[in-house]
VEXVOPA-258733 format. One line per field, with one value per atom (N, C-alpha, C): residue number from 1; atom name; x, y, z. Coordinates in pm, 1 decimal. Atoms other than C-alpha are relative to their C-alpha. Layout:
% VEXVOPA-258733
nr c(NUM/...)
atom c(CA/...)
x c(X/...)
y c(Y/...)
z c(Z/...)
This chain:
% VEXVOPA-258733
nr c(1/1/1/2/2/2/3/3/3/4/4/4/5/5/5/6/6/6/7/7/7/8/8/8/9/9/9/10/10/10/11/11/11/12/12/12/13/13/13/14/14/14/15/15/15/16/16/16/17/17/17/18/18/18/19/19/19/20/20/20/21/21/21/22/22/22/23/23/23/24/24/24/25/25/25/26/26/26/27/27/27/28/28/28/29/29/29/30/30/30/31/31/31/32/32/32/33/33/33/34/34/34/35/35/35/36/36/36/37/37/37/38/38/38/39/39/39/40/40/40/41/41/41/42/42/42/43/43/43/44/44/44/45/45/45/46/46/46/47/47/47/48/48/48/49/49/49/50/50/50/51/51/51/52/52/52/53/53/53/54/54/54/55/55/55/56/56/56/57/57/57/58/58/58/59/59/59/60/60/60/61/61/61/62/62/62/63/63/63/64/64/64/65/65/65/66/66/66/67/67/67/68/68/68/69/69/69/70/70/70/71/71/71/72/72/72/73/73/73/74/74/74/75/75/75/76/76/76/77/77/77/78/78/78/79/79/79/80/80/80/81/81/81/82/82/82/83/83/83/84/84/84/85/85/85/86/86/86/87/87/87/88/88/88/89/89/89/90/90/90/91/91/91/92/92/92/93/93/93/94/94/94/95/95/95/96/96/96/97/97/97/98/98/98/99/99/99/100/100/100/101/101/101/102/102/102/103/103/103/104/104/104/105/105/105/106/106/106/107/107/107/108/108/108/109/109/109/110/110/110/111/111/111/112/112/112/113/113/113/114/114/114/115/115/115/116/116/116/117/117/117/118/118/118/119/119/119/120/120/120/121/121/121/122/122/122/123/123/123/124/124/124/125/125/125/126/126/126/127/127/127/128/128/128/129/129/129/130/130/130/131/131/131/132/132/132/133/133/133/134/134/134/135/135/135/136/136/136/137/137/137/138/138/138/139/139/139/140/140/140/141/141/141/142/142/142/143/143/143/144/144/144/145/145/145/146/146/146/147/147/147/148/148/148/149/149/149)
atom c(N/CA/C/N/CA/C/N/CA/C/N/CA/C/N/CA/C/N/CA/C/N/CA/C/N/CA/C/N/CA/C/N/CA/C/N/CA/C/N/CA/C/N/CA/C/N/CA/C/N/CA/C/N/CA/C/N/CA/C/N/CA/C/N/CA/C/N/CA/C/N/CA/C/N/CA/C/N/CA/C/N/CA/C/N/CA/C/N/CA/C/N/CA/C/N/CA/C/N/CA/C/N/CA/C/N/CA/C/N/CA/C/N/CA/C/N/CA/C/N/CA/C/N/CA/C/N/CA/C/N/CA/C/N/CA/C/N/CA/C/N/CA/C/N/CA/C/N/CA/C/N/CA/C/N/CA/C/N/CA/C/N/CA/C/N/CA/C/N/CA/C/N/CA/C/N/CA/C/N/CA/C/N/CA/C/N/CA/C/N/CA/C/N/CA/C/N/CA/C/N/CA/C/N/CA/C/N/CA/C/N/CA/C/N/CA/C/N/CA/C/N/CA/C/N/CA/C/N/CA/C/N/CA/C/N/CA/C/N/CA/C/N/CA/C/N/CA/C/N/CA/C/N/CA/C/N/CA/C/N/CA/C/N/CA/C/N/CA/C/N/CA/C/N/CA/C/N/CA/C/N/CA/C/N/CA/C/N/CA/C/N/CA/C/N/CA/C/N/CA/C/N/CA/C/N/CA/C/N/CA/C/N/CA/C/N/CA/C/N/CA/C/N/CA/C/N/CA/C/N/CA/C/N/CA/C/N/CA/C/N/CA/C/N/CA/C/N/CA/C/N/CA/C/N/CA/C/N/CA/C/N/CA/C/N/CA/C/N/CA/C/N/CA/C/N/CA/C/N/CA/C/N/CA/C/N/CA/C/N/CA/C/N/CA/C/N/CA/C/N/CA/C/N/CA/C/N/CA/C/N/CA/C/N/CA/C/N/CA/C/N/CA/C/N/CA/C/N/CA/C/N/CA/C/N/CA/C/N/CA/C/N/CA/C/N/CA/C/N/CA/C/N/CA/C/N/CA/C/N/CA/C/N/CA/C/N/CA/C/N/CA/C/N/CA/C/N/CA/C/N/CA/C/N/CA/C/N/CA/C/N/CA/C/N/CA/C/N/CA/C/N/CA/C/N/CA/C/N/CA/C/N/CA/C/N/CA/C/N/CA/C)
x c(22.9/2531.4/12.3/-12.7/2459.9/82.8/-64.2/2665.9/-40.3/-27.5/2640.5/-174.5/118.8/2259.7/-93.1/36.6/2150.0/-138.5/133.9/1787.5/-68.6/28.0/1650.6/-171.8/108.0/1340.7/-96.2/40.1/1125.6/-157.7/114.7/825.4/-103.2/79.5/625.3/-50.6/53.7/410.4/102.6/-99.6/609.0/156.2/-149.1/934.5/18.9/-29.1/846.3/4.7/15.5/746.7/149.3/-172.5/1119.5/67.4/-36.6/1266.8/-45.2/15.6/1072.3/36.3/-65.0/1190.8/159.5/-160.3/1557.4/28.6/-6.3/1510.1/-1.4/100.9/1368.4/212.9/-94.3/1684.2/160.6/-67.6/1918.9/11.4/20.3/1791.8/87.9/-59.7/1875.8/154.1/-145.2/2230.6/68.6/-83.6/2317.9/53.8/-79.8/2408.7/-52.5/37.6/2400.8/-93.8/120.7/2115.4/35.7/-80.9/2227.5/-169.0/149.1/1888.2/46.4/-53.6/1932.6/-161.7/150.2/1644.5/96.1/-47.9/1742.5/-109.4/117.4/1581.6/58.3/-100.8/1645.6/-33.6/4.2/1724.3/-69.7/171.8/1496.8/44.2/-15.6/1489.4/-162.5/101.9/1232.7/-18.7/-20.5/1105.7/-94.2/71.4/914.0/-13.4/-5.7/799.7/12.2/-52.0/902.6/126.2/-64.9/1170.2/146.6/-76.5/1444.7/-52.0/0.6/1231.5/-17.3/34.9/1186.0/120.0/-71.3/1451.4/-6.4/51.1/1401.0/85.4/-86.8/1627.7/-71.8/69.1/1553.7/79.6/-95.5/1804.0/-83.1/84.3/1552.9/-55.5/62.3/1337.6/35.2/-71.2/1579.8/-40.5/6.3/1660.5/-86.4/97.4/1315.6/-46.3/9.0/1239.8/119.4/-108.4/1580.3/-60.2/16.7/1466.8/-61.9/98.6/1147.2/7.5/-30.4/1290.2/76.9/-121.4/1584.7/-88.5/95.1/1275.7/-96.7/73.4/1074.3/111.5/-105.1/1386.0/47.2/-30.1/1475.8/-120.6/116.8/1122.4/-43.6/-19.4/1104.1/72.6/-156.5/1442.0/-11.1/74.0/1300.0/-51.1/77.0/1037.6/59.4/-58.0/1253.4/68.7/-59.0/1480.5/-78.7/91.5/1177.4/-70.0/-0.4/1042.4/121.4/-93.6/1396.2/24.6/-34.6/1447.2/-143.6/110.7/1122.1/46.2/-65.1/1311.8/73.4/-139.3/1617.5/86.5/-119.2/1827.1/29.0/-23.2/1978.0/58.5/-63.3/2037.1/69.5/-137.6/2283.6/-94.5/89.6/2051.1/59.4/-64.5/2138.2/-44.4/114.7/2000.0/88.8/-119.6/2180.2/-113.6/80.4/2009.3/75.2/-2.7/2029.4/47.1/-40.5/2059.0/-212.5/104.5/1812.3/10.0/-3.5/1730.9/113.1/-47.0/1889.3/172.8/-167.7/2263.3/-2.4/-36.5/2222.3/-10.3/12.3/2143.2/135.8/-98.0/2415.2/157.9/-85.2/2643.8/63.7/14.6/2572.2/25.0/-43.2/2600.3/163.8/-118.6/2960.9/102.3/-51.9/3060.1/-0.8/44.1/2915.4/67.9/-47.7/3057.8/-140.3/136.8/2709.4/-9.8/42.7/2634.2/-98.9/100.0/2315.8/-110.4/82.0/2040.7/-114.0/170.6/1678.6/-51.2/62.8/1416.5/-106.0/153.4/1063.7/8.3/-9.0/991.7/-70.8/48.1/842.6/-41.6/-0.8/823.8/-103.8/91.3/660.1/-6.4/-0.6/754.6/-69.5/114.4/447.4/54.8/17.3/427.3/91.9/-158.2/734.1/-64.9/-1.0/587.7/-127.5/57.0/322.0/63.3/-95.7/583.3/119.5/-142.5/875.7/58.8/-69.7/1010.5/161.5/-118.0/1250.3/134.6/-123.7/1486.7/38.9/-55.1/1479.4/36.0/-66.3/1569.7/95.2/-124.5/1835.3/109.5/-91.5/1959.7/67.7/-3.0/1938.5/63.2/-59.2/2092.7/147.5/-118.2/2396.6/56.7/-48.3/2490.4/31.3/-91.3/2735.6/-114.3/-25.6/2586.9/-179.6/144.9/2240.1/-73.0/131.1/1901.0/-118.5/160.7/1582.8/-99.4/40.7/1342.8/-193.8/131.3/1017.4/-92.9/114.1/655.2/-79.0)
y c(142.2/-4913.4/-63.1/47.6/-4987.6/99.2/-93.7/-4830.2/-15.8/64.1/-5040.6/-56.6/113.9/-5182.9/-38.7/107.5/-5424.3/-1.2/33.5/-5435.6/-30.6/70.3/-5678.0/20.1/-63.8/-5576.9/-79.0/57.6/-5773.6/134.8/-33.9/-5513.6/-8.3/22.3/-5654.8/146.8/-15.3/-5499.5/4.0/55.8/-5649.1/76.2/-86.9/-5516.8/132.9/-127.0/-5206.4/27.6/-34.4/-5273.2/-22.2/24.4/-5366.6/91.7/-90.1/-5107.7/107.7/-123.9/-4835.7/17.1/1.8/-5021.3/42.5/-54.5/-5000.5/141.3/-115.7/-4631.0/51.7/-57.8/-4561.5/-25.4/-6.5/-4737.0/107.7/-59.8/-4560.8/157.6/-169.5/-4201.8/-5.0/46.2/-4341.0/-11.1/-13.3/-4421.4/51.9/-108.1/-4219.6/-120.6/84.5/-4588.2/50.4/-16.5/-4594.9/-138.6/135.7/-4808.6/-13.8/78.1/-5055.7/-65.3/64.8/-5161.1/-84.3/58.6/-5430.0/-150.1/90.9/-5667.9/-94.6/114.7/-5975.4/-66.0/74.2/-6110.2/-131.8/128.9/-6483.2/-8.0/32.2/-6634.4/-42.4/22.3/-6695.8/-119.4/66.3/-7016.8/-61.4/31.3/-7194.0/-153.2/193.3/-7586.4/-3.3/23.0/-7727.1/-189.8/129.0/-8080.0/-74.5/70.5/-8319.1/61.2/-133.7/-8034.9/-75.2/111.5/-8324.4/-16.2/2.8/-8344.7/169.9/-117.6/-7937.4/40.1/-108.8/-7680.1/105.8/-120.6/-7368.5/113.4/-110.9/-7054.8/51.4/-59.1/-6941.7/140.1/-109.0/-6639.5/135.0/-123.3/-6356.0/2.1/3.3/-6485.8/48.8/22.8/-6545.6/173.8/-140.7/-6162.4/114.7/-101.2/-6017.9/-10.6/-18.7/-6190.3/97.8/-71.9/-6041.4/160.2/-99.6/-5704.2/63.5/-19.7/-5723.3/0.0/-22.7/-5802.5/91.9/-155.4/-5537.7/128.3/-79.2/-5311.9/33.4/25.8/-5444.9/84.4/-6.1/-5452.3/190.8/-111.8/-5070.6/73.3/-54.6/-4973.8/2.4/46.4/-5125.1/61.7/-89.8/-4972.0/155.5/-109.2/-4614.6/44.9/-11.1/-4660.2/40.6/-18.4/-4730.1/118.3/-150.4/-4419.2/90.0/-94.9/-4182.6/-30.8/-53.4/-4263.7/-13.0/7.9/-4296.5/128.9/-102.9/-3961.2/138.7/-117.9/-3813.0/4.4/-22.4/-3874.0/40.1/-76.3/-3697.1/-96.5/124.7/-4028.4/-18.5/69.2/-4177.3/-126.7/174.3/-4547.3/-18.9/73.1/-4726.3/-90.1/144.3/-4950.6/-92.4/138.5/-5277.1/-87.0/83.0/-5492.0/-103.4/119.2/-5831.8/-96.7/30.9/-6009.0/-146.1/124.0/-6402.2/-70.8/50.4/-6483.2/-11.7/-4.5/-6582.2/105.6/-57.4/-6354.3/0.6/-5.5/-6487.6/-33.3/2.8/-6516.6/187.9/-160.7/-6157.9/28.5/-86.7/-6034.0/-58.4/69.7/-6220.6/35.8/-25.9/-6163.9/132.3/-187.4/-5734.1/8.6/24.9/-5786.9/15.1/-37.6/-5889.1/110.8/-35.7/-5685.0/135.2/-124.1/-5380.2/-0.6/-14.1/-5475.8/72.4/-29.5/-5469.4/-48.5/14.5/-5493.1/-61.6/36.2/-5547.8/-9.0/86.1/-5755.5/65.0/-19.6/-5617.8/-69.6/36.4/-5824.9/-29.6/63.4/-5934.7/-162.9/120.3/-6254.6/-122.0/65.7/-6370.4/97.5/-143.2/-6219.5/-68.7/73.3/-6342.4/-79.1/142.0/-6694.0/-56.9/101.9/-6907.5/-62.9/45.0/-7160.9/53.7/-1.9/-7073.5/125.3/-170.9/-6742.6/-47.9/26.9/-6938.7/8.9/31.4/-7025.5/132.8/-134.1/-6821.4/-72.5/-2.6/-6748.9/-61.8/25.1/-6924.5/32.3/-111.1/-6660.3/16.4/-53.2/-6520.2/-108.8/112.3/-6884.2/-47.3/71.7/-6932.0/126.5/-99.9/-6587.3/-34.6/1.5/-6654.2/-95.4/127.3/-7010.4/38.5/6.9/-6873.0/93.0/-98.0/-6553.3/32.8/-19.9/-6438.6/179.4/-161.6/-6085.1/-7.9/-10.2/-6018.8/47.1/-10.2/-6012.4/45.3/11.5/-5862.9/-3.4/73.0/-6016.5/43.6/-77.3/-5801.4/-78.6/96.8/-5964.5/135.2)
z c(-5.1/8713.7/-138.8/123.5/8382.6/-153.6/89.4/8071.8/-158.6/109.6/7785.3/-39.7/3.9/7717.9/-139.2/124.1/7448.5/27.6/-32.8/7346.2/-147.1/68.8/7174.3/-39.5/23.8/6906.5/-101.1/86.6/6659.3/-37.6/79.1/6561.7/131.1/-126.7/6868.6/95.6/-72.6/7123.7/140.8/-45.5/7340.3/1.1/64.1/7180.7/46.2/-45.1/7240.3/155.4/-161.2/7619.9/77.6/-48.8/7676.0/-36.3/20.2/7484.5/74.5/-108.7/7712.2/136.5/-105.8/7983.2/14.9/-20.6/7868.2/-23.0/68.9/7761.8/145.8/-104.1/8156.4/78.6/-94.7/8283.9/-49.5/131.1/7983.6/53.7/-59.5/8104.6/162.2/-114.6/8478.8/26.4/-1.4/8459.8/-138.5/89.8/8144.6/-109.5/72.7/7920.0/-84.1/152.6/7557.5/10.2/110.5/7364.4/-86.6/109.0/7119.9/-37.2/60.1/6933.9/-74.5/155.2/6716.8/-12.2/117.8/6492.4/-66.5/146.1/6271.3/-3.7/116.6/6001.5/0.9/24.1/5975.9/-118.9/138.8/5637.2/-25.4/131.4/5376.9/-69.6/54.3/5258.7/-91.7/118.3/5024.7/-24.3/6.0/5067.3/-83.7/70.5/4816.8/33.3/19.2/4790.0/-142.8/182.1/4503.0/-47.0/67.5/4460.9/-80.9/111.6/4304.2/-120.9/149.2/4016.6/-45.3/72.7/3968.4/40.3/37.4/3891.9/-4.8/29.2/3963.5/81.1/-8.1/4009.9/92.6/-134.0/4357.9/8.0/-70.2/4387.0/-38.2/28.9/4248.3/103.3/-118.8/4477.5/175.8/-108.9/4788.7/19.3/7.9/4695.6/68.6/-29.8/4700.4/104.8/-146.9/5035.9/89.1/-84.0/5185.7/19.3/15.2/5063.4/84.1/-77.7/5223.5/125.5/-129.0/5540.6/62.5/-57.9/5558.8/57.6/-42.1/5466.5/139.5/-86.9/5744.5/136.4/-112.9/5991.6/49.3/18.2/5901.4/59.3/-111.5/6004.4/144.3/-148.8/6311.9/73.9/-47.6/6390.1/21.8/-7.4/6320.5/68.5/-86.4/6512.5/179.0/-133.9/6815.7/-6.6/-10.2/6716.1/16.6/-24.3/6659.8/222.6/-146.6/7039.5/98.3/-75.9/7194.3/-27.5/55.0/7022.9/87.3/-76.8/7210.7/145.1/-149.3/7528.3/18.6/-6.8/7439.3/-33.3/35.4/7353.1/-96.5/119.0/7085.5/34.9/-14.9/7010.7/-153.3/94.4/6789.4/-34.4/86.9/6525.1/-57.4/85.4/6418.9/-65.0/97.2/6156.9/-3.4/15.1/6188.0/-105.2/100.9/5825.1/44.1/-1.9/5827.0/117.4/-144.4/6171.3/112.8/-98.9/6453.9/127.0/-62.5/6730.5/105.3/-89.0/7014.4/-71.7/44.8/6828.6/-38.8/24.2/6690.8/148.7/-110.2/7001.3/108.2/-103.2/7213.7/-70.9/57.4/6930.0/35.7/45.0/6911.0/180.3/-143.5/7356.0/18.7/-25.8/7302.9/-106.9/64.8/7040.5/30.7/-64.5/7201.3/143.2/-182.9/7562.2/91.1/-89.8/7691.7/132.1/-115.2/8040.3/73.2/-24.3/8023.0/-119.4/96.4/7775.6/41.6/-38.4/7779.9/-146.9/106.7/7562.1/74.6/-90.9/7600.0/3.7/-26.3/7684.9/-102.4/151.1/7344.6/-67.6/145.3/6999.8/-93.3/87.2/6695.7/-75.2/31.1/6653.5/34.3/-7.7/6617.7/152.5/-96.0/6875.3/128.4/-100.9/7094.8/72.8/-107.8/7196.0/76.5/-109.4/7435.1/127.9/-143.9/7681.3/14.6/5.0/7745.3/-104.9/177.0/7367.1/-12.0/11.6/7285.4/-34.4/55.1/7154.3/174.3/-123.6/7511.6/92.4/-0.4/7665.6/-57.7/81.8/7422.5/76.8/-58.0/7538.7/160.1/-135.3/7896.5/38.5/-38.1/7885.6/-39.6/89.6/7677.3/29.1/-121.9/7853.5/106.1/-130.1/8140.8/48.8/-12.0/8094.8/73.6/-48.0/8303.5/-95.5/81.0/8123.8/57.6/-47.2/8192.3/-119.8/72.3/8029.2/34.7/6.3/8008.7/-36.2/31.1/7998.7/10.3)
């Protein structure tokens, strides 16, 4: 049934309850797992910031760092228990992007079949309702989604 399956991860609770789901269906019809995380870009507002000057790119930098770092762990994580089930997944770190484009992006680029994500991650307000990553996914995709709670 399924061959190809995309699964979308932020660190979450959550994250992981979708990933065990796609790992359950993964074992089931024998697809590959495509994991993939993005960090969105790092930007830096200040107020008054017309009258100050100030060389942001060290900065920019050391946030990026921190997030690759972050992103790479996360990623691990999912390999180490996809790896206690006998599987392996394909990790993806897509850096300056929002969730639901990496993930829709790494879908067609992979020739995925099928989308697994939870149904909110850990964007402040947005993750009351159904997350808006996974609504952006779901409005913007041909390819079926399940969408774990």
């Amino acid at each position: 049934m399924y061959t190809r399956i995309v699964v979308g991860i932020d660190g979450s609770e959550l994250a992981t309850k979708a990933l065990r789901h796609a790992l359950a269906l993964a074992k089931a019809t024998g697809a590959r797992l495509f994991v993939v995380i993005a960090t969105e870009p790092s930007v830096l507002v200040t107020a008054g910031s017309e009258l100050l000057a100030v060389d942001t790119g060290a900065i920019i930098a050391d946030l990026e760092e921190v997030k690759a770092k972050s992103a790479q762990a996360a990623l691990a994580e999912a390999e180490e228990l996809v790896a206690g089930e006998g599987l392996s997944i394909a990790k993806i770190h897509v850096p300056s992007s929002v969730a639901a484009d990496a993930i829709l992006k790494t879908a067609q680029q992979q020739g995925a079949d099928l989308i697994v994500m939870g149904s909110h991650g850990r964007r402040g307000l947005g993750r009351l309702l159904l997350g808006s990553q996974a609504a952006e996914v779901l409005a913007r995709t041909t390819i079926p989604v399940l969408v774990v709670k």
